[in-house]
N, C-alpha and C positions, 0 to 999 in steps of 0.2 A: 473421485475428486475431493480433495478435504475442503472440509468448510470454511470460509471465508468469516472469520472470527477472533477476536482476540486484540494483540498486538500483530501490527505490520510495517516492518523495515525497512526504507527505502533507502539505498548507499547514496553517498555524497559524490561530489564529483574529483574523484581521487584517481590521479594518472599513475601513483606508487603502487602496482600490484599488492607488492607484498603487505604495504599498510592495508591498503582493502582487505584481503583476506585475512591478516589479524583482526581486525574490527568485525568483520564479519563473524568469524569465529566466534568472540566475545558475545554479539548480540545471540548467534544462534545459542549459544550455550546459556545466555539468559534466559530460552526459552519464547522466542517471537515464531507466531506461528507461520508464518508470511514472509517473506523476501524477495523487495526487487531491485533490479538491476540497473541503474539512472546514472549514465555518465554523458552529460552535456558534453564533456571537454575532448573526451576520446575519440579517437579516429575509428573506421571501420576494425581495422585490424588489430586496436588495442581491447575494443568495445568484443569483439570474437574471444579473445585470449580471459579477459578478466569475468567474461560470463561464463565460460566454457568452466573456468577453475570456479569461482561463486557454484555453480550447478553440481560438482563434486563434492561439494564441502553439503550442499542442503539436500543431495540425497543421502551423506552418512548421517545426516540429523533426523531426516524424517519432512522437510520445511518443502514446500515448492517454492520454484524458484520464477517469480514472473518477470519478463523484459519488458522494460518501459519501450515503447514507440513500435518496435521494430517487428513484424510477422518474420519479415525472414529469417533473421536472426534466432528468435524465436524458434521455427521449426526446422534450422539449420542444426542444430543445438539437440532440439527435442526439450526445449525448456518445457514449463510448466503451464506457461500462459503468458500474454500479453498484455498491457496495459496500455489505452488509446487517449489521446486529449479530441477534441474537437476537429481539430487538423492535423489526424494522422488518419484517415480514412473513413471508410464508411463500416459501420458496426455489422452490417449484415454480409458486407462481403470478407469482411474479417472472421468473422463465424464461419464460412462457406470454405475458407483457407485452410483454420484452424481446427476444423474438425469439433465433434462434439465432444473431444474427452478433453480437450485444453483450457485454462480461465480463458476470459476474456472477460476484463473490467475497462469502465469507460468514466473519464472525468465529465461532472456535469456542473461544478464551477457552483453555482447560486442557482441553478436553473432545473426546477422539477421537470418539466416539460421535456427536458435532455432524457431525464431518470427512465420517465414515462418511455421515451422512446427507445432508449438504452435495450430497457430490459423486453420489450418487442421485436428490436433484433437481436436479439439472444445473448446478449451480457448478463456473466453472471454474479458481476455486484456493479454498484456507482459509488461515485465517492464525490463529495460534498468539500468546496474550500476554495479558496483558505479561512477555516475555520477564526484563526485570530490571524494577528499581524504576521506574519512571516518572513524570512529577509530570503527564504527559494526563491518566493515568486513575491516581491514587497509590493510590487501594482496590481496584484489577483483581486479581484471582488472578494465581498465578505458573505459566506453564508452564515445564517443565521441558523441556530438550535431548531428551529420549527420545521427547518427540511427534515429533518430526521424524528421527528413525530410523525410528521405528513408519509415518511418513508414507511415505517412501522405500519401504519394502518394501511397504506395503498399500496405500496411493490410487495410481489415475491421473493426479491431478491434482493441480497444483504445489502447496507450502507457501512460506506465507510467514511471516515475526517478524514481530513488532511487539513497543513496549514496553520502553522505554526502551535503545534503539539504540545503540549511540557504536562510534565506531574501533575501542576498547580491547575490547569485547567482542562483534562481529561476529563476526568470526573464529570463537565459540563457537560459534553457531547454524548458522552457514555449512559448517563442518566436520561437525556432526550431519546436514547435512543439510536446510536449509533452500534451497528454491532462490530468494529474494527477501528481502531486509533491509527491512521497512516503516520510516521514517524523519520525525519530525518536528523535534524541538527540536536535535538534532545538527548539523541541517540548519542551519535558517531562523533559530538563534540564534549562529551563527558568526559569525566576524568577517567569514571569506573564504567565503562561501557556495559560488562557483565552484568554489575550491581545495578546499576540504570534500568539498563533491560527487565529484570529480575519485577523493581517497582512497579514499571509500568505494567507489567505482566498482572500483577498483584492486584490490582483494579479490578482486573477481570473478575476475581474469585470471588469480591463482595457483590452482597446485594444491592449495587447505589442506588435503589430508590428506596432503601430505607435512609432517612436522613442523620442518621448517627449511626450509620454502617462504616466511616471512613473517618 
């Protein structure tokens, strides 16, 4: 299972296959370690089709591929892992579905207590957000920098941001202590999606707790 580290991708809600898969391209060729698969707008049958081809593209890269929401889809597929909000199930029966060689990440929104529990029933990372303002989710609660110190010294298992991501304020969450930037619109609404990607990647490689590392 690769580690849950770095930059991580999450597509927009695009019914244009082909735009998906170019965009995707560009981001995997930036080099994100991470990619999931999120389309609010798609039907069963379009959400099969543009996972199935996403899943091609990130095993010639090396990236897993995880589905937002969906187990079945998910091991329909043979995808990578799944990704759960609060009301998409329960974590430990999700685990018991998924076997133990698949991710399985769980959103815990502002709430430790989620994290705590998360990674009890066998989640293996959570993600924290909307870190800033975001217009995915513009009503999400705001976490605050401190889950991810608090993460650092009490989970086992990784953290990640989400929510409303950008260059300018990565750095933030990255330095508290986040080990993964989750990333949509930063991304796939760029000019240069590659070169984007490429940046945000570039975070990773310093040391940001040195404070003239960046």
């Amino acid at each position: 299972m690769k580690k849950i580290a770095g930059l991580y991708a999450i597509t927009p809600d695009v019914l244009n296959t082909d735009v998906l898969l170019a965009n995707a391209e560009a981001a995997l060729q930036g080099g994100v370690n991470i990619l999931q698969y999120r389309n609010k707008l798609a039907d069963h049958l379009l959400k099969t089709r543009q996972a199935g081809a996403l899943l091609t593209l990130c095993r010639e890269h090396g990236v897993p591929l995880i589905i937002n929401d969906s187990i079945k889809l998910c091991l329909t597929l043979d995808a990578d892992g799944v990704h759960l909000g609060a009301d998409d199930g329960n974590l430990a029966e999700a685990r018991a579905r998924l076997g133990a060689d698949k991710i399985l990440g769980a959103s815990c929104y502002n709430r430790f207590d989620l994290a705590i529990s998360a990674q009890e029933a066998g989640a293996d990372y959570v993600a924290f957000g909307a870190c800033f303002s975001s217009s995915t989710k513009p009503h999400a609660p705001l976490a605050t920098t401190d889950l991810f110190r608090q993460a650092r010294r009490t989970l086992t298992i990784p953290s990640v941001a989400i929510g409303g991501i950008t260059l300018d304020n990565a750095p933030q969450v990255i330095r508290a202590g986040a080990n993964a930037t989750a990333v949509i619109n930063a991304i796939f609404s760029a000019d240069d999606i590659k070169l984007t990607t490429q940046q945000f990647t570039k975070l990773f490689n310093h040391d940001l707790n040195e404070p003239n590392s960046i």
